[in-house]
C-alpha positions as CSV (number, residue, x, y, z in Angstrom):
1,X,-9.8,38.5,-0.9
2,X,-6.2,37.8,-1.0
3,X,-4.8,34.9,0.8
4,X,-2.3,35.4,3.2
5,X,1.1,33.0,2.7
6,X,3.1,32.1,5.6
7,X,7.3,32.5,5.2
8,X,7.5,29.3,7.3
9,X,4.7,27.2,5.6
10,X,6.4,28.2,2.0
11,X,10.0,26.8,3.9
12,X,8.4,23.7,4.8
13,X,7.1,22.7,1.4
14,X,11.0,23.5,0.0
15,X,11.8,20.8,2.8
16,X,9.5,18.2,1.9
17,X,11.2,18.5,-1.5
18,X,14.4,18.2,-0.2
19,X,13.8,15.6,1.6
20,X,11.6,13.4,-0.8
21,X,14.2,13.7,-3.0
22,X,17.0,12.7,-0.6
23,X,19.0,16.2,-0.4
24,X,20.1,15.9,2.8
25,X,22.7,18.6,3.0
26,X,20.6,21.1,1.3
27,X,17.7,19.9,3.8
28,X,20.1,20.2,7.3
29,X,21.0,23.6,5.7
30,X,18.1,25.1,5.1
31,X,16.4,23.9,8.4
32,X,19.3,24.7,10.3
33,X,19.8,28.4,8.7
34,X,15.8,29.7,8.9
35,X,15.0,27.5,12.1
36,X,12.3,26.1,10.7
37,X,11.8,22.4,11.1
38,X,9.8,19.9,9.1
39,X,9.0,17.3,12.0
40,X,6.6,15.0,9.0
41,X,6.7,11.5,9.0
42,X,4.8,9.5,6.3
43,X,2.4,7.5,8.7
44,X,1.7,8.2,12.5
45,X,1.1,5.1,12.8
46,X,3.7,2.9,11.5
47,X,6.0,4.9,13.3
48,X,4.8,4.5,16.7
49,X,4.5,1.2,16.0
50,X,8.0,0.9,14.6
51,X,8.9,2.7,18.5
52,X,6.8,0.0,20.2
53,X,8.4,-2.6,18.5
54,X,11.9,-1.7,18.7
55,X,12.6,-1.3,15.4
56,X,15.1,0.7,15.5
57,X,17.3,0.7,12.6
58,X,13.4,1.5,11.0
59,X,13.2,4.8,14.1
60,X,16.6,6.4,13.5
61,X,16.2,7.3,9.6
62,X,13.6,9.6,10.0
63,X,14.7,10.7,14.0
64,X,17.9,12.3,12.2
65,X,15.2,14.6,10.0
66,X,13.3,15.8,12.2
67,X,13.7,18.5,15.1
68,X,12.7,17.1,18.6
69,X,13.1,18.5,22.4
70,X,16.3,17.8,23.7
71,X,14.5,15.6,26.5
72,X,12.6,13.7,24.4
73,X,15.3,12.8,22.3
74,X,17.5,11.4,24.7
75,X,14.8,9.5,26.3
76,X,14.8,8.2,22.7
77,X,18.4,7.1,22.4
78,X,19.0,6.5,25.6
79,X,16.0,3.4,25.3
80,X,18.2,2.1,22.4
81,X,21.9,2.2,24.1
82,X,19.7,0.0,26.9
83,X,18.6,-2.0,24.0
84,X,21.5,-2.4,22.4
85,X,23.2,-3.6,25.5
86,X,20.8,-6.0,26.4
87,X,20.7,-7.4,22.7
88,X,24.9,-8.0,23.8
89,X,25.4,-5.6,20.6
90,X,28.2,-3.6,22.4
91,X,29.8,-2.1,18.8
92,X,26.1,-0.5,18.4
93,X,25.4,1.0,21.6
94,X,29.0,2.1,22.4
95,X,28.8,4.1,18.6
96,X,25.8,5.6,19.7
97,X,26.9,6.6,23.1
98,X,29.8,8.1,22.2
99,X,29.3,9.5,18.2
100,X,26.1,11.3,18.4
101,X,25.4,14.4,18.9
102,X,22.7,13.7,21.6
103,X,24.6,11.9,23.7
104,X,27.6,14.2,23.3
105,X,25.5,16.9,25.1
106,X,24.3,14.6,27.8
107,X,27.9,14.1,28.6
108,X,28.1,17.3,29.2
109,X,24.5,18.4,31.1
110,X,23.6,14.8,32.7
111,X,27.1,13.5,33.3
112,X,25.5,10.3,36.0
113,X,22.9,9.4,33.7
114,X,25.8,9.2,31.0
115,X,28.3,7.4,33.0
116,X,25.3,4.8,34.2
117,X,24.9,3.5,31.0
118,X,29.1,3.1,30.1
119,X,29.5,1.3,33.5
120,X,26.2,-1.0,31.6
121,X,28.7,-1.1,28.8
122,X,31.6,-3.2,30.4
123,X,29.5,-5.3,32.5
124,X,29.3,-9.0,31.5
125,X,25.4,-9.2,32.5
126,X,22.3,-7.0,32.0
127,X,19.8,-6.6,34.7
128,X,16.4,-5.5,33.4
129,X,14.7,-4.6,37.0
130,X,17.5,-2.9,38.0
131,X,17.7,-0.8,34.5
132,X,14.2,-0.2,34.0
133,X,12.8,-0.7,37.8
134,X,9.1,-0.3,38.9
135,X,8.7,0.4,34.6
136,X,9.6,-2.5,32.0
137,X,11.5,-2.3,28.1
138,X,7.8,-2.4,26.9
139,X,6.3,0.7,29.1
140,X,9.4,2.8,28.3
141,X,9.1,2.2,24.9
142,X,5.3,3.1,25.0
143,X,6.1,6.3,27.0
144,X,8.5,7.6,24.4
145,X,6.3,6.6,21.3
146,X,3.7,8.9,22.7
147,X,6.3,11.4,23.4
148,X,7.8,11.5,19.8
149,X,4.1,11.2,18.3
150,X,2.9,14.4,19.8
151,X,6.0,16.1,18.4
152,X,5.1,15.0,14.3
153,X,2.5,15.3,11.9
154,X,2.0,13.5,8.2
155,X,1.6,15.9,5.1
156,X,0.4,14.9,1.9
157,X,2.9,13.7,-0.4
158,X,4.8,16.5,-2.9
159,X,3.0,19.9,-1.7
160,X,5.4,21.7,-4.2
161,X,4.7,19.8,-7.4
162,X,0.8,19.2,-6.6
163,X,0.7,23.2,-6.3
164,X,2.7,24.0,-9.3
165,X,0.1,21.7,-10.8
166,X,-2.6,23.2,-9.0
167,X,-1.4,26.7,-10.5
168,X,-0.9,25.0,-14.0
169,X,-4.2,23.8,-14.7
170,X,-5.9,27.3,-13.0
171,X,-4.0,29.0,-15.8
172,X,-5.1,26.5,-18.5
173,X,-8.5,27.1,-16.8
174,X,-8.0,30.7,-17.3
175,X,-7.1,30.0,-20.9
176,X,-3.5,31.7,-20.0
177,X,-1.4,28.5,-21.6
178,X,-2.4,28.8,-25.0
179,X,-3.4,24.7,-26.2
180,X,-0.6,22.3,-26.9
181,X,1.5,24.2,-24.2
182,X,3.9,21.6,-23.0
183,X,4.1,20.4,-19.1
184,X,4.5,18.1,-17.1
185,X,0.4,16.9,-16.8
186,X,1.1,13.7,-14.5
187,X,3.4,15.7,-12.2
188,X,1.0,19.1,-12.5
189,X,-2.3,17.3,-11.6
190,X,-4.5,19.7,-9.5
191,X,-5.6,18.0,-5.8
192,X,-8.2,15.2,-6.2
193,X,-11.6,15.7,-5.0
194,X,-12.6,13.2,-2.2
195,X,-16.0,12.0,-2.3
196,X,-17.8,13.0,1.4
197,X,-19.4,9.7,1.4
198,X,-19.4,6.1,0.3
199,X,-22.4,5.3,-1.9
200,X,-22.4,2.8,-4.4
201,X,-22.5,3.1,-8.0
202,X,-25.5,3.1,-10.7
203,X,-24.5,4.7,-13.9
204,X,-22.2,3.7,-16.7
205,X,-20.1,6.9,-17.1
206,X,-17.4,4.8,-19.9
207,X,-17.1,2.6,-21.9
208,X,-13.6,1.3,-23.1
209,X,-13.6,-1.4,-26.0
210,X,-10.5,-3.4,-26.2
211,X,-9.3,-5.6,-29.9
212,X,-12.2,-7.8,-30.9
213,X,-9.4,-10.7,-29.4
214,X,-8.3,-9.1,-26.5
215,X,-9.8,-8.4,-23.3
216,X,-8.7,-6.9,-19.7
217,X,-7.0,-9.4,-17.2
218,X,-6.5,-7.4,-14.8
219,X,-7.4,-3.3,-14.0
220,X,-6.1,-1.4,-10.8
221,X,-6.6,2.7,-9.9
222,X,-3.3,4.3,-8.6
223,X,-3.4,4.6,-4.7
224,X,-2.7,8.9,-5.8
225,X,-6.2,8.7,-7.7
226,X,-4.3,9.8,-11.0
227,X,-4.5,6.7,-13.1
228,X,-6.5,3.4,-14.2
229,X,-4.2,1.1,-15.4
230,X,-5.7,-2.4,-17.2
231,X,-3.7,-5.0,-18.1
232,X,-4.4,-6.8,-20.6
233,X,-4.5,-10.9,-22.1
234,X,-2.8,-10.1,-25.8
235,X,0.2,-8.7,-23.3
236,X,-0.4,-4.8,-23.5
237,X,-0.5,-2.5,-20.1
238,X,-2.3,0.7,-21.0
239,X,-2.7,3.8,-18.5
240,X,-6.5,5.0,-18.9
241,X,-8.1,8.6,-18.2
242,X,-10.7,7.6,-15.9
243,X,-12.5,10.9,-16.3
244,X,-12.8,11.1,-20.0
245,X,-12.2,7.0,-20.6
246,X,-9.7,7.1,-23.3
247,X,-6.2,6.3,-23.0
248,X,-3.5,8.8,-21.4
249,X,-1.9,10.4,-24.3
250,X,0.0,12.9,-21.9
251,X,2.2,10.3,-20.8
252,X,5.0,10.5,-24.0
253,X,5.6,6.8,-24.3
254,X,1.7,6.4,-25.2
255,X,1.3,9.3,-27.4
256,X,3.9,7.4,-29.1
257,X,2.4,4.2,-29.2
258,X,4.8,2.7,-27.3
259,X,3.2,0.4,-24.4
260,X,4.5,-1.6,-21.3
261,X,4.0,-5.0,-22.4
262,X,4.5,-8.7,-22.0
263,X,5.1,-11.8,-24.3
264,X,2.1,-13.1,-22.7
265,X,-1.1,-12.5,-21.5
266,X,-0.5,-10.2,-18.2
267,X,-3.2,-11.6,-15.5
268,X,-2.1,-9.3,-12.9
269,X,-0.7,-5.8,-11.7
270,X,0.1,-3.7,-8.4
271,X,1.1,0.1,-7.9
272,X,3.3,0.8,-5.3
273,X,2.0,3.0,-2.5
274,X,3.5,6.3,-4.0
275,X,1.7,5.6,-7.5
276,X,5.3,5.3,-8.8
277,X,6.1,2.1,-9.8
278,X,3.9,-0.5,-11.6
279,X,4.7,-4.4,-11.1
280,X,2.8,-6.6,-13.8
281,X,3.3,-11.0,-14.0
282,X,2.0,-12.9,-16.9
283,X,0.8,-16.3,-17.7
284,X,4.3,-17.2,-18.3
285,X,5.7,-17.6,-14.6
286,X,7.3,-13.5,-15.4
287,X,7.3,-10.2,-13.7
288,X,8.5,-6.7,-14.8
289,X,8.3,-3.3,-12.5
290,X,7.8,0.0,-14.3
291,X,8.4,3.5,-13.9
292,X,4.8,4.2,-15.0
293,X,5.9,8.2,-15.7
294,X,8.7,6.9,-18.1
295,X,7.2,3.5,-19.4
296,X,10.5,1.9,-18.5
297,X,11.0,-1.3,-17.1
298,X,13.9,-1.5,-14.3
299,X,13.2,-5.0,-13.2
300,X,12.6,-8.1,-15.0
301,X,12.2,-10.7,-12.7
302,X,12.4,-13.9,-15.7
303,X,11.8,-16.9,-13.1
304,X,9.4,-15.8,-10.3
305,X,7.2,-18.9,-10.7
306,X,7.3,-21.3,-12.5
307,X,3.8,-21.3,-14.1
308,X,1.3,-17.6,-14.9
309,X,1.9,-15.2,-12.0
310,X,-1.8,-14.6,-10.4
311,X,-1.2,-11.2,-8.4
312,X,0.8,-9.4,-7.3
313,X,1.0,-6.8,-3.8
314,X,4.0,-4.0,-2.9
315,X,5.1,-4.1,0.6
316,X,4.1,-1.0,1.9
317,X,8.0,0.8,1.5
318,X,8.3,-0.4,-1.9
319,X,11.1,-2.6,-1.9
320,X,9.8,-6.2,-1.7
321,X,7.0,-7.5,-3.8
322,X,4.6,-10.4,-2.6
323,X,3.0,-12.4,-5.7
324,X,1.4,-15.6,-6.0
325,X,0.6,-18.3,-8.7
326,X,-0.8,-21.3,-10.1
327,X,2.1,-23.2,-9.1
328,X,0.8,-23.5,-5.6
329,X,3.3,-20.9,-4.0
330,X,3.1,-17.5,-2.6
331,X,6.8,-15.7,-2.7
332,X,8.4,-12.4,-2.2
333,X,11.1,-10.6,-4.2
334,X,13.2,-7.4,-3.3
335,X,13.0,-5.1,-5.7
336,X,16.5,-3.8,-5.5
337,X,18.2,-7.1,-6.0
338,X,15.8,-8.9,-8.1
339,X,16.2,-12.0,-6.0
340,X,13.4,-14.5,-4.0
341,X,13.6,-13.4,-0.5
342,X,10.9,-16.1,0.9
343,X,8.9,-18.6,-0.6
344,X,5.2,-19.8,0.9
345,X,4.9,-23.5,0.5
346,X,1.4,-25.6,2.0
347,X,-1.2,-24.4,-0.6
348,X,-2.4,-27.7,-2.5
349,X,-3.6,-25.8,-5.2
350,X,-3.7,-22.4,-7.3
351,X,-2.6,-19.5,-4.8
352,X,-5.2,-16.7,-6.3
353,X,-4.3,-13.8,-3.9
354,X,-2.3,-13.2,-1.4
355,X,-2.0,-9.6,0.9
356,X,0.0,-8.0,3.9
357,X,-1.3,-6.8,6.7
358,X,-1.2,-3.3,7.5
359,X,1.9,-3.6,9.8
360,X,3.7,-5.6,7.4
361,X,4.1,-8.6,9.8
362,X,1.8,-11.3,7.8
363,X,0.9,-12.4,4.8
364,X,-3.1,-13.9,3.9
365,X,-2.8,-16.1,0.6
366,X,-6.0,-17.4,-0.6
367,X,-6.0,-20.5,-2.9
368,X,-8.2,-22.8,-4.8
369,X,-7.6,-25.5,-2.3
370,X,-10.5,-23.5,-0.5
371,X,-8.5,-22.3,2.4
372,X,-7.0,-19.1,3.8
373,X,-3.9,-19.4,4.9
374,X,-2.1,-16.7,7.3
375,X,1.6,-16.9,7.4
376,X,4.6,-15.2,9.2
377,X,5.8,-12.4,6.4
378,X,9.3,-13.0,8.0
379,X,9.8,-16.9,9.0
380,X,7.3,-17.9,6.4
381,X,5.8,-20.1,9.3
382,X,2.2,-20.7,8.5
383,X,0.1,-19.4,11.5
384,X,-3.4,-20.4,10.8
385,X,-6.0,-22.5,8.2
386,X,-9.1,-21.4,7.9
387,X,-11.9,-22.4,5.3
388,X,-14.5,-19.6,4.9
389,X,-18.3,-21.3,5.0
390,X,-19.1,-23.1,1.9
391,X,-21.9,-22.3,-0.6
392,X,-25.6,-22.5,0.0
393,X,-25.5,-26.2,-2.4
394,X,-23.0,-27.3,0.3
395,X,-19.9,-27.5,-1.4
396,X,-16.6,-26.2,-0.1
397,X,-15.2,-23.6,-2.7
398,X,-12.3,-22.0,-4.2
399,X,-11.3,-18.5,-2.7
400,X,-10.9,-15.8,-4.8
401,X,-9.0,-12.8,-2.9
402,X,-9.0,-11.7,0.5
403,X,-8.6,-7.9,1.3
404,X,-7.9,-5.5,4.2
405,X,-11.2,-4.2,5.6
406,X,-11.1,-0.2,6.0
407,X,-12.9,-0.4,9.4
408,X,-10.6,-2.5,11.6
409,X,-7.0,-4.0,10.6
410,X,-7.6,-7.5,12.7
411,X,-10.4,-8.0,9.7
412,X,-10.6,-9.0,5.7
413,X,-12.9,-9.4,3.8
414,X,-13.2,-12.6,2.3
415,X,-14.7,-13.3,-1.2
416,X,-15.0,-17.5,-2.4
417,X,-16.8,-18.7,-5.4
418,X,-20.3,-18.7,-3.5
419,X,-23.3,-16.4,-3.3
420,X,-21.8,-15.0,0.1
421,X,-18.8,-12.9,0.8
422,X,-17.6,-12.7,4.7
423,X,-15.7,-10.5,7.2
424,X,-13.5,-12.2,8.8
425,X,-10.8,-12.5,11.9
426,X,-7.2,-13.5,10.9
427,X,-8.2,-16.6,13.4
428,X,-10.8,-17.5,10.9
429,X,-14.0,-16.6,12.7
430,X,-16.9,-15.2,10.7
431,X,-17.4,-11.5,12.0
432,X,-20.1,-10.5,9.5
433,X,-21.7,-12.2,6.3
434,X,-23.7,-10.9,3.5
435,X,-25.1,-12.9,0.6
436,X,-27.4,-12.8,-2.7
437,X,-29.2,-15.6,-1.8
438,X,-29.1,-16.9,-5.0
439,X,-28.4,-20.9,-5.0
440,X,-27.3,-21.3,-8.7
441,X,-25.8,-19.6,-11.3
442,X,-24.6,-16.4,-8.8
443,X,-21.0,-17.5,-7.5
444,X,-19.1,-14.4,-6.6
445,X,-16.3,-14.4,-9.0
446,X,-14.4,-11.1,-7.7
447,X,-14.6,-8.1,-5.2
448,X,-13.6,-5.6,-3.8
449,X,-14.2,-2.8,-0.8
450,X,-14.9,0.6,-0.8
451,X,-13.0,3.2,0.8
452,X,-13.9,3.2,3.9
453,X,-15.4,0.2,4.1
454,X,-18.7,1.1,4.2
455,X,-19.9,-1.1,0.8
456,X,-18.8,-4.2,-0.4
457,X,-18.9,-5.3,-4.4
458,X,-19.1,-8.8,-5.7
459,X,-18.8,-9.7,-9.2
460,X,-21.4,-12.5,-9.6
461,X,-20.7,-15.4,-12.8
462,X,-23.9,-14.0,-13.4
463,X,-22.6,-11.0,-14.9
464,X,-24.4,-8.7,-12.2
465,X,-22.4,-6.2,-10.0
466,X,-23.9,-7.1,-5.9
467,X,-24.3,-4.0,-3.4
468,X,-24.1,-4.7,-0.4
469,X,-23.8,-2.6,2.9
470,X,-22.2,-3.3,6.0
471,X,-23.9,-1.2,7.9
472,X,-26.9,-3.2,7.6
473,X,-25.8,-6.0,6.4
474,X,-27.8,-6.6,3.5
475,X,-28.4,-6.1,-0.5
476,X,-28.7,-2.7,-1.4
477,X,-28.5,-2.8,-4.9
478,X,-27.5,-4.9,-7.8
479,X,-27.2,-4.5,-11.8
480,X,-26.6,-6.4,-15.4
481,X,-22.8,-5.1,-15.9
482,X,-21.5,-7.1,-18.9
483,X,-22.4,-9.3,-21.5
484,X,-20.5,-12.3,-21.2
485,X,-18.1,-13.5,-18.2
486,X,-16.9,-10.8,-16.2
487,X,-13.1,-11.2,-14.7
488,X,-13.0,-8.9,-11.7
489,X,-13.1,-5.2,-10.6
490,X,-11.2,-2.1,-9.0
491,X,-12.3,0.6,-7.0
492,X,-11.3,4.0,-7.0
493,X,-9.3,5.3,-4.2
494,X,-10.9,8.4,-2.8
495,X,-13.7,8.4,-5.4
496,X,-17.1,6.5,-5.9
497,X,-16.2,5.1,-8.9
498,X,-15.7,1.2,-9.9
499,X,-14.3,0.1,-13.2
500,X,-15.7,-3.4,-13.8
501,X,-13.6,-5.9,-16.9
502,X,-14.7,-8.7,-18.6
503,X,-14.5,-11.0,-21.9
504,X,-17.1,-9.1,-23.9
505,X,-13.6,-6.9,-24.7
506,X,-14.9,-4.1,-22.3
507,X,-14.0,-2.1,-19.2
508,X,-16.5,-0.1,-18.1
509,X,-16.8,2.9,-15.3
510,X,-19.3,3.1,-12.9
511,X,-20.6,6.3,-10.7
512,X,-23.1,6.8,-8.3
């Protein structure tokens, strides 16, 4: 049966290119000249919320991209010339008013409601009730959000190179590229399978044996699915093939034997959210971002702390990046110019793990001073100090990590060296708690969440991996994963698969 292409649909994946990689003539051009437009944003979400918010300097970027009813955009700018007025930021909204194109036409069309808001313009004071009336800044912006939301819609990343990809490995399928045919395998990877539903692991698919003196710090999936990076504590960074469990020799600077690496032993790394870029900090206080198609590293960052970096998170546009350490601080860094941005000062002892929320607003540290700590990602103002329950012997203990919990954003999941792990609120209430039971010998060590939240995994200093569910609450399953101490684990992003590390020299996959 032959499959039936649409012109437009084969436009809009040209424009998606375009656009991802910042041709902006070609894009106007090419949308302009076959009247097709793209209207794609990269989250719903974070856009409406960046329209609720008044973000506007966030909005306008992607507004000029994409192709909107004359009404709804002037609503749109119309709500920031207000804005910009009552903010006294005259340059702004005068620019606006009179440069765009938008407002150019509603000169022409609505000449009162243009003049209305140049008569706001030379005025010394701005009267909200008599702007905005029976409505208020906050409703208006609400009304356009769900305006401008109805109007976009979010595509997977790269259409065109994941298809070439797709058509790449058919024909290698097909036996129509002849082996040792060169192509691009990391950009030409067919779609990745999504597993229907969450179950937890129970079979050892790999096995990957590191030096007889070297052993993973640190392991983390790419957010794309593509890759399973470890890092590692004689100062390597190797990418892994999850599927087959030996090391990526499609990506050039391997198959040369050439490896992203540190002086020192790297405890910690972070993809960005497009699977691009790889940060990685080391025992020695240092951080380096890669390119982890190239190998290269395009940012040193020599000083970050001053003693081993303990993990590291991208903000979710890539250009700041939150780490923490044993020298009591949380801090963030822009990528671009290398520098410390904001520094997290209160912990009084090893910060293990620190997070942003989803919207980017705050920052969760946790520490061995047994607290969580939720601070103000802008002011660095620390909002609230919680101390999750302590361990069934009584004793307060360190916390390990804290991590976003699929289910609701106002949540994490809290994991402290006892034999429970906890959901919690950001104010520090217990929402939901699930534990082994075990008094002795069973501290959690690590964990981590599945994909959509529907499992939680605990690394026990017993060397055992715990199930549990959260649907009801309890111990689903459990299983002997390593012979000595295990270090910590990473979960898959759209599969059910778990690669668990420790200091018997192993990584090991799990599946269901």
């Amino acid at each position: 049966m032959a499959l039936e292409i649409e012109a437009r649909d084969v436009i809009k994946i040209v424009l998606q290119f375009c656009k991802e990689n910042s041709l902006n003539q070609t894009f106007q051009t090419l949308q302009s000249e076959c009247q097709v437009s793209l209207n794609t944003v990269d989250s719903v979400e974070t856009f409406v919320s960046d329209i609720n918010s008044g973000r506007w300097d966030s909005v306008l970027p992607q507004v000029s991209q994409l192709k909107l009813p004359r009404n709804k955009l002037e609503d749109l700018y119309e709500q920031i010339v207000l804005e910009m007025i009552e903010l006294r930021e005259l340059d702004t909204a005068r620019a606006i008013l009179r440069q765009t194109q938008v407002m150019g036409v509603m000169k022409q069309e609505e000449p009162e409601r243009y003049l209305r808001m140049e008569h706001l313009l030379v005025r010394s004071y701005f009267d909200p009730h008599e702007v905005y009336g029976d409505s208020t800044k906050e409703r208006k912006r609400a009304q356009i959000a769900q305006a401008v939301a109805a109007e976009v819609t979010v595509v997977p990343p790269s259409r065109l190179m994941a298809l070439i990809g797709q058509a790449l490995k058919w024909q290698q399928h097909q036996g129509l590229l002849p082996p040792g045919t060169q192509f691009d395998l990391f950009r030409g990877t067919a779609a990745m399978k999504q597993d229907v539903e969450d179950t937890y692991p129970t079979t050892l698919n790999h096995t990957i044996k590191f030096g007889t003196k070297s052993h993973a710090e640190c392991a983390r999936f790419s957010p794309d699915g593509q890759f399973l990076v470890s890092s590692s504590v004689d100062g390597f960074i190797e990418v892994w093939d999850y599927i087959s469990g030996k090391l990526k020799k499609d990506l050039q600077y391997q198959a040369e034997e050439t490896f992203m690496m540190h002086d020192e032993a790297v405890l910690c790394i972070d993809f960005s959210k497009d699977s691009e870029m790889l940060a990685s900090g080391s025992q020695d206080g240092k951080i380096k971002v890669w390119r982890i198609r190239t190998g290269l590293c395009f940012r040193r960052l020599e000083r970050a702390h001053s003693e081993g970096v303990t993990s590291l998170t991208f903000s979710r546009d890539g250009t700041q990046l939150l780490s923490t350490s044993f020298d009591h601080t949380a801090r963030i860094h822009g990528l671009k110019s290398g520098k410390l941005l904001k520094e997290f000062r209160g912990h009084t002892s090893y910060v293990n793990n620190a997070i942003f929320t989803s919207d980017g607003t705050r920052v969760i540290t946790a520490s061995s001073d047994c607290t969580v700590k939720v601070w103000d990602s802008k002011t660095t103002d620390c909002l609230q100090t919680f101390k999750p329950p302590p361990s069934l012997r009584g004793s307060e203990a360190s916390v390990n990590s804290v991590h976003l919990f699929p289910k609701n954003t106002e949540h994490i999941v809290v994991c402290n060296k006892t034999s429970s792990i906890y959901i919690m609120t950001l104010q520090g209430q217990v929402v939901k708690s699930f534990s082994s039971g075990k008094r002795e010998g069973g501290d959690f060590v690590a964990a981590c969440v599945s994909t959509k939240g529907d499992w939680i995994y605990c690394l026990g200093e017993d060397k055992k991996l715990y199930c549990f569910s959260y649907q009801t609450g309890g111990l689903e399953h459990f299983m002997m994963v390593h012979e000595k101490d295990v270090i910590g684990l990473s979960h898959h992003p759209h599969r059910n698969l778990i690669a668990t590390y420790s200091a018997d020299c192993t990584m090991k996959l799990w599946k269901p």
